[in-house]
C-alpha positions as CSV (number, residue, x, y, z in Angstrom):
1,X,16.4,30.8,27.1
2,X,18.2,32.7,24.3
3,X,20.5,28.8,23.7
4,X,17.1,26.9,23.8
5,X,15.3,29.5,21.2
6,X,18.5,29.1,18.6
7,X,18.6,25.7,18.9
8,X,14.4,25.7,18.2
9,X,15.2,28.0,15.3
10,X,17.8,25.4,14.2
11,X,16.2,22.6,14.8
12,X,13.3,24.2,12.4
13,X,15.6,25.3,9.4
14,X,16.8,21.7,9.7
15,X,13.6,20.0,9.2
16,X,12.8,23.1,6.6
17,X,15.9,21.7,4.4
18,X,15.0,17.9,4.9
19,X,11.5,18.6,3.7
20,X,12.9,20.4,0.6
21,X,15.5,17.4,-0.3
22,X,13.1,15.3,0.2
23,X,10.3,16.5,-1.8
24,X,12.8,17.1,-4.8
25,X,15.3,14.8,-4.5
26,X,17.3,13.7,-6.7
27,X,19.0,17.3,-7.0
28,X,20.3,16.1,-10.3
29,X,20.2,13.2,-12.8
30,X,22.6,10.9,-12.1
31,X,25.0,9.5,-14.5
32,X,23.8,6.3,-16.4
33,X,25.9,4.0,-19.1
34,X,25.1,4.7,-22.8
35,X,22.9,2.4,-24.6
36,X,23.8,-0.7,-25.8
37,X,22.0,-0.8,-29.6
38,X,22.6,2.0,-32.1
39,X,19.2,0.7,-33.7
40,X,16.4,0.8,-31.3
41,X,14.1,-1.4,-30.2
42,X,10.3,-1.0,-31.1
43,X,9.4,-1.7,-27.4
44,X,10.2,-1.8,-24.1
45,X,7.9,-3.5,-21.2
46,X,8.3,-3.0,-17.8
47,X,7.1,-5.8,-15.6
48,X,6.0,-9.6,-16.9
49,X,2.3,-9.4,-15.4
50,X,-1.1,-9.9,-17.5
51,X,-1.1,-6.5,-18.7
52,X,2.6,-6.3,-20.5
53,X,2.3,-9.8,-21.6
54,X,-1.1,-9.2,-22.8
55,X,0.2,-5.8,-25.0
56,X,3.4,-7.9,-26.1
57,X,0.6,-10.9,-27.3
58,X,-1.2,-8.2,-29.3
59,X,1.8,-6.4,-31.0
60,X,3.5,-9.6,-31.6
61,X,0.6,-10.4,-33.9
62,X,-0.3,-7.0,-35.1
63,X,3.4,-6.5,-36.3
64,X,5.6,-9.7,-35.8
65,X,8.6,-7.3,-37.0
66,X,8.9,-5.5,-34.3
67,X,11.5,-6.1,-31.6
68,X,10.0,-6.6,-28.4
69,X,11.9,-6.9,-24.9
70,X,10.6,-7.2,-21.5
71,X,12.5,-6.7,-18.1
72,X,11.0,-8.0,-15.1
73,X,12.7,-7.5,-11.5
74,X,11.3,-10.9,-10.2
75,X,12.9,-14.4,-11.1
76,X,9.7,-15.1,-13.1
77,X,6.8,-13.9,-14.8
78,X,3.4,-13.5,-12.8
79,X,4.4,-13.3,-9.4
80,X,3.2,-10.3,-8.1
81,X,-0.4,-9.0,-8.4
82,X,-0.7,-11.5,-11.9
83,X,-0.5,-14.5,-9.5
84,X,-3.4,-17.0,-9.0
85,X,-2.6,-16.8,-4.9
86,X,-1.9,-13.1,-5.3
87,X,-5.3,-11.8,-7.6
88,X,-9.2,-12.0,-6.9
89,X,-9.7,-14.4,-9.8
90,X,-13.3,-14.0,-10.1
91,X,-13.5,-12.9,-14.0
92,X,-15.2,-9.7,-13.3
93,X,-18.3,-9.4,-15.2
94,X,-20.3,-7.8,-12.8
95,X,-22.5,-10.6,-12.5
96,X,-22.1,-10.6,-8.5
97,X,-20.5,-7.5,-7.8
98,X,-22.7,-5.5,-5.8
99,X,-21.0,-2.5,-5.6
100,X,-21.0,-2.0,-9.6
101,X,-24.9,-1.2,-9.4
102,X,-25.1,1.1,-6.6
103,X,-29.2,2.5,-6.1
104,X,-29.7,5.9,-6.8
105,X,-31.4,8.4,-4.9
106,X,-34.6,7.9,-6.6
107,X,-34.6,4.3,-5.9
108,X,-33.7,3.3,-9.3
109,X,-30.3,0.8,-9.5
110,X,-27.9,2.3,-12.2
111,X,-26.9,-1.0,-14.6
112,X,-25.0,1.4,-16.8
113,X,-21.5,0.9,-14.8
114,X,-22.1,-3.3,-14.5
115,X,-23.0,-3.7,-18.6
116,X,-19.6,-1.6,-19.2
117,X,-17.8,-4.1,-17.0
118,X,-19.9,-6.8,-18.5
119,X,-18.9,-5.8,-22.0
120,X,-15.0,-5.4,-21.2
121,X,-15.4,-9.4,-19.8
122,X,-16.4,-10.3,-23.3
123,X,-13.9,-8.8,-25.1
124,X,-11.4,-10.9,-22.4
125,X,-13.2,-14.1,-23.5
126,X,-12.4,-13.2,-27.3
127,X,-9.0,-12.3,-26.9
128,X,-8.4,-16.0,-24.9
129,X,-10.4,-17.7,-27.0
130,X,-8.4,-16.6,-30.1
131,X,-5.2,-17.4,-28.0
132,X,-6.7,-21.0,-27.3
133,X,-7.6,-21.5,-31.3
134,X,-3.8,-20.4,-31.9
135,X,-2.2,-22.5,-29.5
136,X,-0.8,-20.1,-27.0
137,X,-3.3,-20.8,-24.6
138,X,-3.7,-24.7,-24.0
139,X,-6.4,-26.5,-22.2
140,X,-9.1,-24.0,-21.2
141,X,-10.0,-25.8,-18.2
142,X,-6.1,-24.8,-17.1
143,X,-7.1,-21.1,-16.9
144,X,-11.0,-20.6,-17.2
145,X,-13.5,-22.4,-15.7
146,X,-17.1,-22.2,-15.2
147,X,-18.1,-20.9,-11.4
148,X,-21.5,-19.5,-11.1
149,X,-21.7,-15.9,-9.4
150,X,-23.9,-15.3,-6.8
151,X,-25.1,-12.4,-4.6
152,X,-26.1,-13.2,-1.5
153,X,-27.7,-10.6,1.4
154,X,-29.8,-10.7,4.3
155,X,-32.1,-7.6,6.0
156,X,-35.0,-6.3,4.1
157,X,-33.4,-3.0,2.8
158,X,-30.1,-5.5,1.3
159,X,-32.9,-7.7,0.1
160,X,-35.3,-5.4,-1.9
161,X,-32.2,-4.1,-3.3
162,X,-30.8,-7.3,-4.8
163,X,-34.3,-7.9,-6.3
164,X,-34.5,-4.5,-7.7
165,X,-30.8,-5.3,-9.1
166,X,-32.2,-8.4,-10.7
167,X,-34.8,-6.8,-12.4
168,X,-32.8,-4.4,-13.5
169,X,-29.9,-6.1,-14.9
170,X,-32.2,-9.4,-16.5
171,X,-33.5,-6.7,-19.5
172,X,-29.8,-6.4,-20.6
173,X,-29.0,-9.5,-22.9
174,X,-25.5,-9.8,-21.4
175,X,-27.1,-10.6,-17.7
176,X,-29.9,-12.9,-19.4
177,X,-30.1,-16.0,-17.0
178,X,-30.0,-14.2,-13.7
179,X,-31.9,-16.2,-11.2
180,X,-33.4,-14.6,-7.8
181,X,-34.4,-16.6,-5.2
182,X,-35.3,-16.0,-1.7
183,X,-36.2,-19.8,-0.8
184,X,-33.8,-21.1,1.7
185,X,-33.8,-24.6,0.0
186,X,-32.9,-23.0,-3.4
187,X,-30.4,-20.7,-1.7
188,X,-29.1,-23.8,-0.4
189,X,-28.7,-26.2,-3.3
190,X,-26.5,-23.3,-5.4
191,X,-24.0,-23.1,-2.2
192,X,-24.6,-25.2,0.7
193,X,-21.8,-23.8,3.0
194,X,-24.1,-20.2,2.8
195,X,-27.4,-22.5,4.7
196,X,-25.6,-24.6,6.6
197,X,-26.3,-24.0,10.2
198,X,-27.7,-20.4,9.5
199,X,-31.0,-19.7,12.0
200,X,-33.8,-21.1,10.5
201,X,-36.1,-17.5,10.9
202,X,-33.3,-15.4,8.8
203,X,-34.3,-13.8,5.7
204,X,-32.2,-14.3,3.1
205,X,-31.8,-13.3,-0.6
206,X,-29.7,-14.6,-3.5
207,X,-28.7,-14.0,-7.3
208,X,-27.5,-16.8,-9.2
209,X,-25.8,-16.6,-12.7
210,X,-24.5,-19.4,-14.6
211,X,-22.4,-18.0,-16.8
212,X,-19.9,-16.6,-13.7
213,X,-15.7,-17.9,-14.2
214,X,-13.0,-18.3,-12.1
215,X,-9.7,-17.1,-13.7
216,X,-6.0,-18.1,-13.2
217,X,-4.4,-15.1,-14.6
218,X,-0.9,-16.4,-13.7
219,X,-1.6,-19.2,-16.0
220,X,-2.6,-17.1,-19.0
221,X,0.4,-14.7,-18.3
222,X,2.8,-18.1,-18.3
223,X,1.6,-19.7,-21.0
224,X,1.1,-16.0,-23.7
225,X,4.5,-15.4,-22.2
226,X,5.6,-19.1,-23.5
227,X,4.3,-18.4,-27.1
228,X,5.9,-15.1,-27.2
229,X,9.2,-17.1,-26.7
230,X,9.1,-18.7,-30.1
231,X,9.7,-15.3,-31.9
232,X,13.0,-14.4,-32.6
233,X,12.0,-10.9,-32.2
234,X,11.0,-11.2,-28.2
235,X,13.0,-11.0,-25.4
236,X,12.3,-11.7,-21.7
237,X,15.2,-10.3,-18.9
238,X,14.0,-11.6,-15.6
239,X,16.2,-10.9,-12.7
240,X,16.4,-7.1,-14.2
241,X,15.3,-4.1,-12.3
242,X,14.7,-0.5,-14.4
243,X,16.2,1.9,-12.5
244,X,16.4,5.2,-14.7
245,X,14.3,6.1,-18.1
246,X,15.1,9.0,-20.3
247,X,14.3,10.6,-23.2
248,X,16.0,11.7,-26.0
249,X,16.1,14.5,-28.4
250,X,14.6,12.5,-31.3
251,X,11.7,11.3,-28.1
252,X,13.1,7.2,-28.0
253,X,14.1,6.5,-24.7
254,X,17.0,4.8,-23.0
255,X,15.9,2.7,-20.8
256,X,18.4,1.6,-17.8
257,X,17.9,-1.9,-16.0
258,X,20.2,-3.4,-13.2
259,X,20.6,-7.0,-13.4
260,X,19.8,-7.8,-9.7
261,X,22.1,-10.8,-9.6
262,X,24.9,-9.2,-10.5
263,X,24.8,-5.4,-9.9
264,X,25.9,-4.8,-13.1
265,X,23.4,-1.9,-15.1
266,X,22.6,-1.6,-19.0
267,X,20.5,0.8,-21.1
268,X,18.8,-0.4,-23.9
269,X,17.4,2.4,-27.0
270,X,13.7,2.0,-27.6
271,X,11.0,3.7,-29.7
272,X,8.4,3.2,-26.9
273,X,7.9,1.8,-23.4
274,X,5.2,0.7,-21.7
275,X,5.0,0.9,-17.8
276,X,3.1,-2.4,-16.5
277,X,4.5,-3.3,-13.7
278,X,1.8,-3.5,-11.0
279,X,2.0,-1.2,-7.5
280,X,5.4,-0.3,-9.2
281,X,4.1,2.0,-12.2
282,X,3.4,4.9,-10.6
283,X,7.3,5.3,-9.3
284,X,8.6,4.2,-13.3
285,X,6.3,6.6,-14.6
286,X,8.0,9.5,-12.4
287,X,11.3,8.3,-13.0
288,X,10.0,9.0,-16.7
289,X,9.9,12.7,-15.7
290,X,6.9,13.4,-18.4
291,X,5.0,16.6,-17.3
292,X,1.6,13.7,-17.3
293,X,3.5,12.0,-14.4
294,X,3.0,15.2,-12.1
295,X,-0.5,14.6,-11.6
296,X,-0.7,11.6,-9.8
297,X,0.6,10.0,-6.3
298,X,-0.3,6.7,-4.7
299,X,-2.1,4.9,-1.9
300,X,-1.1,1.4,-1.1
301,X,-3.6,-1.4,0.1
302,X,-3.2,-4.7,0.2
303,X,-5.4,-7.4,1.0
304,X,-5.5,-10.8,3.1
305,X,-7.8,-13.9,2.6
306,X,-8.7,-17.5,4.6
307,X,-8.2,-19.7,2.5
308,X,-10.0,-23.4,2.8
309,X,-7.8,-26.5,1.0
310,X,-9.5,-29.3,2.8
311,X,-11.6,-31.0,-0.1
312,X,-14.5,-31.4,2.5
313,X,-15.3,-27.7,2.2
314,X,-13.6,-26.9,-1.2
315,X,-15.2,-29.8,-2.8
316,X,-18.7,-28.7,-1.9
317,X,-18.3,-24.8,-3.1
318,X,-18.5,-24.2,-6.1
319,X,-19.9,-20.9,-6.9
320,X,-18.4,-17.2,-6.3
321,X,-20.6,-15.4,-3.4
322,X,-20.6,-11.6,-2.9
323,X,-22.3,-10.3,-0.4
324,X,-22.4,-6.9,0.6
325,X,-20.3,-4.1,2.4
326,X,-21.2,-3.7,6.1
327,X,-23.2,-0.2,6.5
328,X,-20.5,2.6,6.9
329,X,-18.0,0.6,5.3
330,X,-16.2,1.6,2.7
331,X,-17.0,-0.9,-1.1
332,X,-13.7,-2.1,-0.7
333,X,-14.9,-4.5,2.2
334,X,-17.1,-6.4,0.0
335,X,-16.8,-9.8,1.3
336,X,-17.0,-13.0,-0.6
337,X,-16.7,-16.7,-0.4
338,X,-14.9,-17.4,-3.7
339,X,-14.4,-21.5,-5.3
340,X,-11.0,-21.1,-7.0
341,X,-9.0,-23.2,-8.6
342,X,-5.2,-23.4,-7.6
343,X,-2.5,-25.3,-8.4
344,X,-5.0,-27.6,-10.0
345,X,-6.5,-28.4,-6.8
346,X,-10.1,-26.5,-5.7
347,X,-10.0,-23.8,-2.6
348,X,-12.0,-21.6,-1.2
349,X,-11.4,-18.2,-0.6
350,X,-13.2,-16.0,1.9
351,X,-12.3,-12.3,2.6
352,X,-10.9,-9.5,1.5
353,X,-9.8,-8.2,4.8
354,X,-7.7,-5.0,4.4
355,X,-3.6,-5.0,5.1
356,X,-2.4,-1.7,5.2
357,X,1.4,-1.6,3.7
358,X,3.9,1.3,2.6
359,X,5.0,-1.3,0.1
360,X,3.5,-0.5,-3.4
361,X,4.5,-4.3,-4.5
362,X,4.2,-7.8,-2.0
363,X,7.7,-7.8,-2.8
364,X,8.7,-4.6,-2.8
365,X,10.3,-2.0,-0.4
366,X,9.1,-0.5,3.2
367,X,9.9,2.9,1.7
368,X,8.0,2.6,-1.7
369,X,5.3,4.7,-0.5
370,X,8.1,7.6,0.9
371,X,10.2,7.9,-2.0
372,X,7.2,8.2,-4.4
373,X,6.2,11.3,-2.4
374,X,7.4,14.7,-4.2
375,X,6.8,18.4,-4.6
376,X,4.4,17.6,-6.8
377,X,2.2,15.3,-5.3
378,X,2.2,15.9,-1.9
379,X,-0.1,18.3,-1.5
380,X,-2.9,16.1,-3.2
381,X,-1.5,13.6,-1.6
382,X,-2.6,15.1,2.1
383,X,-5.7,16.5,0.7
384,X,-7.1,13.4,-0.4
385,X,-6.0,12.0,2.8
386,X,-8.2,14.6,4.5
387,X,-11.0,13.9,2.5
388,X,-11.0,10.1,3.5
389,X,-10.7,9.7,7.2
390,X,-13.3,7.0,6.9
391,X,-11.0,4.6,4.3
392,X,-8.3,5.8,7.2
393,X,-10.4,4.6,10.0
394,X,-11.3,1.2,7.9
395,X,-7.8,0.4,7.5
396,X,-7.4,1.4,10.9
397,X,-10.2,-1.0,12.2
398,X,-8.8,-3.7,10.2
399,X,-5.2,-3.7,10.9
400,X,-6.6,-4.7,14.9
401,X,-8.2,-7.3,14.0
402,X,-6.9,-10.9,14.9
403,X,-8.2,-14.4,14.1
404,X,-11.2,-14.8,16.4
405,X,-12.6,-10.8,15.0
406,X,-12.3,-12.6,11.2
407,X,-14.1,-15.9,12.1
408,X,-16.5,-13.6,13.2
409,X,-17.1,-12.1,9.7
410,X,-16.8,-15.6,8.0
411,X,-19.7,-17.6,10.0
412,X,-21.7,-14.8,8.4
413,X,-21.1,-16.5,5.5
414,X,-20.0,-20.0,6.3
415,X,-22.1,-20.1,9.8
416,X,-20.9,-23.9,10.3
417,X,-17.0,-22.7,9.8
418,X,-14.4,-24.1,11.7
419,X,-11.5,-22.2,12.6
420,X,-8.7,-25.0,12.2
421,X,-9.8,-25.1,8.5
422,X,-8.3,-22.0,7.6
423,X,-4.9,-20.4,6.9
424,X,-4.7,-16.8,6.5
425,X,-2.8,-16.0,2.9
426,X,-1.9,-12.4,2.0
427,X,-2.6,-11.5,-1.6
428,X,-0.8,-9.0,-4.0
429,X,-0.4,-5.4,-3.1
430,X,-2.9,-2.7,-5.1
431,X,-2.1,1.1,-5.8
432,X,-5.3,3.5,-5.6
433,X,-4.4,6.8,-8.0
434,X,-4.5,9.9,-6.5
435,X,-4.6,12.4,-9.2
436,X,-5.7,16.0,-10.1
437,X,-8.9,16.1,-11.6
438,X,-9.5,20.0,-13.7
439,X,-13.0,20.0,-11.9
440,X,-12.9,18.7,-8.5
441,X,-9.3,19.3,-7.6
442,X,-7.3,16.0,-6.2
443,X,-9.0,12.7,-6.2
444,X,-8.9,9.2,-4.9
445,X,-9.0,7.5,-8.5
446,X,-10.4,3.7,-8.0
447,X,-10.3,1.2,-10.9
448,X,-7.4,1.9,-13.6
449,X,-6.3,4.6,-15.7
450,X,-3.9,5.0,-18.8
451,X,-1.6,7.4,-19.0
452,X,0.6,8.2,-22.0
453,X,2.9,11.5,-23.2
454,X,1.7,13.8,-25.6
455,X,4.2,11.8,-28.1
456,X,2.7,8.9,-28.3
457,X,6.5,7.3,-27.1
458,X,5.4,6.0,-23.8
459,X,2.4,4.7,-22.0
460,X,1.8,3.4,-18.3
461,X,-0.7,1.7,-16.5
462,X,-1.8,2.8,-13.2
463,X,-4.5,1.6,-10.7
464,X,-6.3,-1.7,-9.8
465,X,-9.6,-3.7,-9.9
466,X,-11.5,-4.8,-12.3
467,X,-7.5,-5.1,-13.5
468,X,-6.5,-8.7,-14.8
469,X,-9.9,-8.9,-15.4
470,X,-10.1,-6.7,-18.1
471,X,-6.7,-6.9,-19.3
472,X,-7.2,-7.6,-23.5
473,X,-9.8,-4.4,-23.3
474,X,-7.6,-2.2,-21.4
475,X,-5.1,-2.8,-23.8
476,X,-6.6,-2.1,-26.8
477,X,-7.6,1.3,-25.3
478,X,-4.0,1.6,-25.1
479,X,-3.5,0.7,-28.4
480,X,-5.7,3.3,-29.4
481,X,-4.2,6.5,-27.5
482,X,-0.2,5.0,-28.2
483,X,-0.2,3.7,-31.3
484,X,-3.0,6.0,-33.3
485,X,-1.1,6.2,-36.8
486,X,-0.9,1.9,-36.7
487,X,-4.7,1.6,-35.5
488,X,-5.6,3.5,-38.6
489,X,-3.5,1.6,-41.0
490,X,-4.3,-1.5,-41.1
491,X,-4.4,-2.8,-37.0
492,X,-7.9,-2.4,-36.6
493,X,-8.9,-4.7,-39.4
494,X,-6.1,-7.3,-37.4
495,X,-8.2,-6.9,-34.4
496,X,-11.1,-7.7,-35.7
497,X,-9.8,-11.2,-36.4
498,X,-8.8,-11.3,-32.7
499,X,-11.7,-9.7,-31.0
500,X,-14.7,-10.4,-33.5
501,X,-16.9,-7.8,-31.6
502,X,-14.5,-4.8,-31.9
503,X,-15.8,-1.6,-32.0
504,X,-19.5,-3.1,-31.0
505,X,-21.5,-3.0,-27.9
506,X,-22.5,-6.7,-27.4
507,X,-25.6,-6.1,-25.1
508,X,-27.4,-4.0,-27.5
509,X,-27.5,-7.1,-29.8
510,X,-29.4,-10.5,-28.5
511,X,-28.3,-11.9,-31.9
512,X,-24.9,-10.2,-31.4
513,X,-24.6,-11.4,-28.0
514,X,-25.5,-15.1,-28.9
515,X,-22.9,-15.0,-32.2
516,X,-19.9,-13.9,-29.7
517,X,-20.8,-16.3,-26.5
518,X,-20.7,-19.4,-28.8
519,X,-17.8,-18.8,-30.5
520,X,-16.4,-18.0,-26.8
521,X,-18.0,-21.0,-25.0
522,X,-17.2,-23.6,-27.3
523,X,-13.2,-22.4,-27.3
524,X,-13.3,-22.0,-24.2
525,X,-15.4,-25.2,-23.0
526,X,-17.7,-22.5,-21.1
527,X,-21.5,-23.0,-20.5
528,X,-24.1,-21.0,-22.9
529,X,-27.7,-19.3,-22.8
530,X,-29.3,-18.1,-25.8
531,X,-30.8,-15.0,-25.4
532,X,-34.1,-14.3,-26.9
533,X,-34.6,-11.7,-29.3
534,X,-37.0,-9.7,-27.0
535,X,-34.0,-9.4,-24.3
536,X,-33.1,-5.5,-25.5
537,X,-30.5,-3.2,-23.5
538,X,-32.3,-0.3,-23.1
539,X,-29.8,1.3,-24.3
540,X,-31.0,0.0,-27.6
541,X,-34.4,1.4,-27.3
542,X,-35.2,4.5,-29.1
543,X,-35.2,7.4,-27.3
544,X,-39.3,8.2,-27.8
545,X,-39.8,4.5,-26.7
546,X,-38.5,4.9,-23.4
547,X,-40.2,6.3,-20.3
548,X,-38.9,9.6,-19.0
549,X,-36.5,9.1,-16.1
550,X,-37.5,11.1,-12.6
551,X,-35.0,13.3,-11.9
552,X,-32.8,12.0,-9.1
553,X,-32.7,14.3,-6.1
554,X,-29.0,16.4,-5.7
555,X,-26.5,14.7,-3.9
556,X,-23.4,16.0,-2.0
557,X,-20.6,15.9,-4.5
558,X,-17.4,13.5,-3.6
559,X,-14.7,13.6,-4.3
560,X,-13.7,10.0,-5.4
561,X,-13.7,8.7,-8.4
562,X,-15.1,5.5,-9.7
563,X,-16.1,4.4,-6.2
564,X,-17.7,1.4,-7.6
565,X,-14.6,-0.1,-8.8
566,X,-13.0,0.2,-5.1
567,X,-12.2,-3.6,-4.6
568,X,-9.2,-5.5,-3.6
């Protein structure tokens, strides 16, 4: 008894000291080789997705001076979560997206959350249409092309919702040209597939927007990535892996990279690096060792879609439809029966359905989740993971199911749906933050989030949807926090040449609104409504103009944050 309580005891201080290695290894920095350039570099990208290639497009403008180099561990640009197979595509504007106007208590349906999104969109249409007028971008059709957004629901509660949402979001210029319908026939001439077979004594509902986009943001990372080329000051590394950042005493960093191909490692001497490389950041920004990097750990999801190529179904869908998250499920379920345009041929898309992964990349490691688990983090980390046993359960659920369980969920959308039409494709690999939040402790962080050292010397990008989406806007709120001193002195005047709204709110503006969307829509061969002067946000309304708002009733507090943007 006394052998078997040592070798307990053992056994215990054993797993004691793998615990504490684990939680803070590496022990010790390890040695890396000196940098190559006496003279730094201006800046340093890590990964070659939308969002680096989008910051490279901008400072290449802003200051064509500057050295630029990017190193990107695949064997070309775009091929991870930038990748038309790999990302949602829809152009986020919140035209469809039901879980960016969720109903308050009161019964009211907040807007405020959808016109943000709705406003970032623009600013993405700016910034590529000034890229098309420059000749980075080529043929709009290439990238961008018009898809009408739709929600569809069925169920009276789902249904007086979405005609609530209408009438809510229609007094906002930016969602002018929202069409409701519950008429089957209508319903069925914006997407056929939707009626098709469906049981004649269904009640049904639908939103219809004309202005909705489908997005190739593989393309627009390619062809910036192509114009970036022709500066002598640019340099793209693919095949190249960072493996080791550190600051110096003067705060530029020297940034290690491992050429994959063949083993061999080099640091390169930079003012300031930016961390955009997809599922990947969150481990770069703790190799960074910046106290900011302490707050935050990460919870991978990934996503899988059918995926229709047959013309005889692709041809004759053409529209993006959302429908809404089954009660008790979590808003990352939103399903939706997406046209796309691939490869220059149409598909359609239906899903998401949930893949859970320890990978933080599609082509990353089985032990990416593990080794970005520390003494910092962990706790959150397990807290958080208490706190959602129902995203648990979810990914839980869907990791059972198997190919009769998801035609099951598509002939609610696609009732006449054969099963020998469609492939299952997995899509890229998304990171949800979890991070320390001063008021409510550790949080599940959906959407994205900019972080960046008290310097100014290094920036990353953590986080997911709206993501590619929202790229141009995400970066010049990077801009802003990294590079205040520049923004001041003579960059924001730049920008406003790029992005001809900057530093106004679109939707408070019919005339504004109409000025931006036909610069926008003739650039980028897009269609365009005029919005009447009498369309005013009501945000724009005076205060004293503006009926007092019932108080809504309390609610339990949660501790998530930015629920709404919770979408693969």
């Amino acid at each position: 008894m006394k052998k078997f309580g040592k070798a307990l005891l053992a056994l215990l201080v054993l797993l004691l000291v793998a615990s504490v290695l684990f939680l803070y290894w590496p022990l010790t920095q390890r040695s890396v080789p000196a940098a190559s350039n006496d003279k730094p570099v201006d800046v340093v990208l890590v990964g070659a997705g939308i969002m680096s290639v989008t910051l490279a497009t901008y400072l290449q403008e802003l200051q064509p001076d500057w050295n630029i180099q990017v190193y990107e561990r695949r064997d070309g640009v775009a091929e991870e979560s930038s990748d038309g197979w790999n990302n949602a595509g829809t152009g986020h504007s919140a035209f469809a997206e039901l879980n960016y106007t969720p109903e308050l208590p009161d019964g009211s349906i907040e807007t405020k959350r959808a016109v943000g999104i709705a406003e970032q969109f623009e600013i993405s249409r700016q910034f590529w249409s000034h890229q098309v007028r420059e000749g980075r971008l080529s043929q709009p059709s290439d990238f961008i092309n018009p898809t009408p957004h739709m929600s569809f629901v069925w169920g009276d509660d789902n249904i007086n919702f979405l005609h609530k949402r209408q009438q809510a979001l229609v007094k906002n210029p930016l969602f002018y040209g929202m069409q409701y319908s519950e008429d089957p026939a209508q319903i069925k001439a914006w997407a056929p597939l939707l009626m098709e077979g469906r049981a004649p004594d269904q009640k049904v509902a639908a939103t219809w927007m004309p202005l909705g986009t489908d997005v190739n943001f593989g393309v627009i990372t390619r062809q910036l990535t192509d114009g970036l080329k022709h500066s002598p000051n640019f340099g793209l590394h693919l095949g190249h892996e960072v493996t080791a950042l550190r600051q110096n005493d003067d705060k530029t960093w020297n940034v290690t990279v491992k050429d994959l191909k063949s083993g061999n490692e080099t640091t390169t001497h930079s003012r300031f690096v930016f961390i955009g490389a997809g599922g990947a950041a969150l481990k770069l920004l703790q190799l960074s060792g910046i106290p900011e990097s302490k707050n935050y750990g990460g919870f991978p999801v990934g996503g899988q879609f059918l995926a229709f190529q047959g013309q005889d179904v692709a041809s004759r869908h053409k529209v993006k439809a959302y429908g809404m998250a089954e009660t008790g499920s979590p808003p990352m379920s939103v399903p939706h029966l997406d046209a796309r345009k691939l490869d220059g041929k149409p598909v359609v898309l239906f899903g998401p359905f949930a893949l859970f992964s320890t990978k933080f990349l599609k082509h990353g490691s089985w032990f990416d989740l593990y080794s970005s688990v520390t003494h910092n983090n962990v706790a959150p980390m397990l807290d958080v993971g208490a706190e959602n046993l129902d995203l648990v359960k979810y990914l839980m659920s869907q990791a059972q199911l198997n190919d009769d369980d998801r035609q099951a969920e598509l002939v609610k959308y696609f009732p006449n749906a054969k099963r020998e039409d469609w492939t299952l494709v997995t899509a890229g690999q998304r990171v949800q933050i979890i991070k320390r939040d001063p008021e409510k402790g550790p949080v599940l962080q959906f959407g994205t989030e900019i972080v960046t050292d008290k310097d100014h010397t290094l920036a990353a990008l953590l986080g997911a949807s709206p993501g590619a989406s929202t790229s141009p806007p995400i970066m010049l709120e990077l801009m802003a926090k990294a590079f205040p001193e520049q923004m001041k002195a003579g960059w924001e005047a730049r920008l406003r040449e790029i992005v001809p709204s900057y530093g106004r709110k679109l939707n408070e503006s019919p005339a504004l609104t109409n000025q931006i969307r036909t610069l926008t829509s003739q650039t980028l061969q897009l269609p365009f409504l005029e919005v009447p002067a009498d369309v005013v946000s009501p945000a724009a309304i005076p205060a004293t103009l503006q009926r007092p708002e019932p108080a809504p009733a309390p609610v339990q507090e949660k501790r998530n944050a930015n629920e709404e943007l919770q979408a693969l």
